[in-house]
N, C-alpha and C positions, 0 to 999 in steps of 0.2 A: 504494500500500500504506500502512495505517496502521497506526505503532507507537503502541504504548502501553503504559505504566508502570503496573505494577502495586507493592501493598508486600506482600508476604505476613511473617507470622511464625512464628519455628522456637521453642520451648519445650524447654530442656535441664533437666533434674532428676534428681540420683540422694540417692541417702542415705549415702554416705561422696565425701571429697574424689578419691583416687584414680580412683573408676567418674565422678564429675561430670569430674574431667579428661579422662578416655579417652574420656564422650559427648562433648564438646565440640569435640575435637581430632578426634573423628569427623563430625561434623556440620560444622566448622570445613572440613576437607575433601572433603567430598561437597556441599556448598553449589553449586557452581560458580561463583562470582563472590566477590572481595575487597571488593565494595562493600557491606556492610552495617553496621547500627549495634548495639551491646550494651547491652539494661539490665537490668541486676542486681536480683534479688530478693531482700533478705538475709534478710527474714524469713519466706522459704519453706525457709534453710536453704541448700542447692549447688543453687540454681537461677538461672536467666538465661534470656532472649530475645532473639531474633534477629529485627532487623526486616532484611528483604533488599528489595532492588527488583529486581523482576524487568521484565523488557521483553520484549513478545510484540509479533508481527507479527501483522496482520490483513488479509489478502486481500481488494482490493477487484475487482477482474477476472479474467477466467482468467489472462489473464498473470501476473498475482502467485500464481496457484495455482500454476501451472507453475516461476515462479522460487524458492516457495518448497519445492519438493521439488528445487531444484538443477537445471532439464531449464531450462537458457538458451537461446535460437537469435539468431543475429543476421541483419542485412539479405543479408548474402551468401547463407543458405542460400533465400532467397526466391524463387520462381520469376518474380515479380513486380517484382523488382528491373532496373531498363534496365543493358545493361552502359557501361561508362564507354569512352566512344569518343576523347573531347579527355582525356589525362594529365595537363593543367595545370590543372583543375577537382579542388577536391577534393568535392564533392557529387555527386551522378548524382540521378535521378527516377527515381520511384515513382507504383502508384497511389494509396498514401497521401500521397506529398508529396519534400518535398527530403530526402535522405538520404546515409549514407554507409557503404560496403559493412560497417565495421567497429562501426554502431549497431546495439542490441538492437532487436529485431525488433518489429512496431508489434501491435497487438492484434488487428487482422484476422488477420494469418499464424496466431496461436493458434487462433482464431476458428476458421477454417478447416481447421487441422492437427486440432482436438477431431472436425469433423465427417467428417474421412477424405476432404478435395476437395480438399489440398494437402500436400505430400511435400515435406520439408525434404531439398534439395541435396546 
């Protein structure tokens, strides 16, 4: 998955001090992040800008589609997972490789869960 940073900016203005207080202090908390910067416009009068960073996720496989509406699976629910026979190993195999019951699940299980050929455990 790739993040990336964006800046957007918010523009507050009213025509008396009181209404620039209350947009601000509203804007201030409907933002959702304390990471932002202010610069003052004094010659526009009660105005100001808000430069905010915002960070959005970008899906690069189903899996990150899947993870980013929340819907995780790990190695356990996998039908494809070997069960662990020796208790003093912490790995088991796979037909994707070496794993362990409690890793998120590899890109085939999505792969295949999308096309209706595998049913999560």
């Amino acid at each position: 998955m790739k993040h990336r940073e964006k800046r957007r900016m918010v523009g507050i203005q009213a025509s008396t001090a009181e209404g620039f207080a209350e947009a601000f202090n509203n804007t201030i908390q409907n933002l959702g992040t304390d990471h932002y910067e202010i610069v003052w416009n004094l010659g526009q009068g009660h105005c100001c800008y808000l430069i905010v960073n915002v960070s959005e996720s970008v899906p690069e496989n189903l899996k990150d589609e899947y993870e980013l509406r929340g819907d995780i699976h790990y190695c356990h629910e996998c039908p494809y997972l070997e069960p662990q026979r020796d208790m003093r190993q912490k790995y088991t195999t796979c037909i994707c490789g070496r794993t362990t019951p409690t890793s998120e699940a590899c890109l085939k299980f999505y792969q295949e869960m999308e096309r209706g050929t595998l049913i999560p455990r």
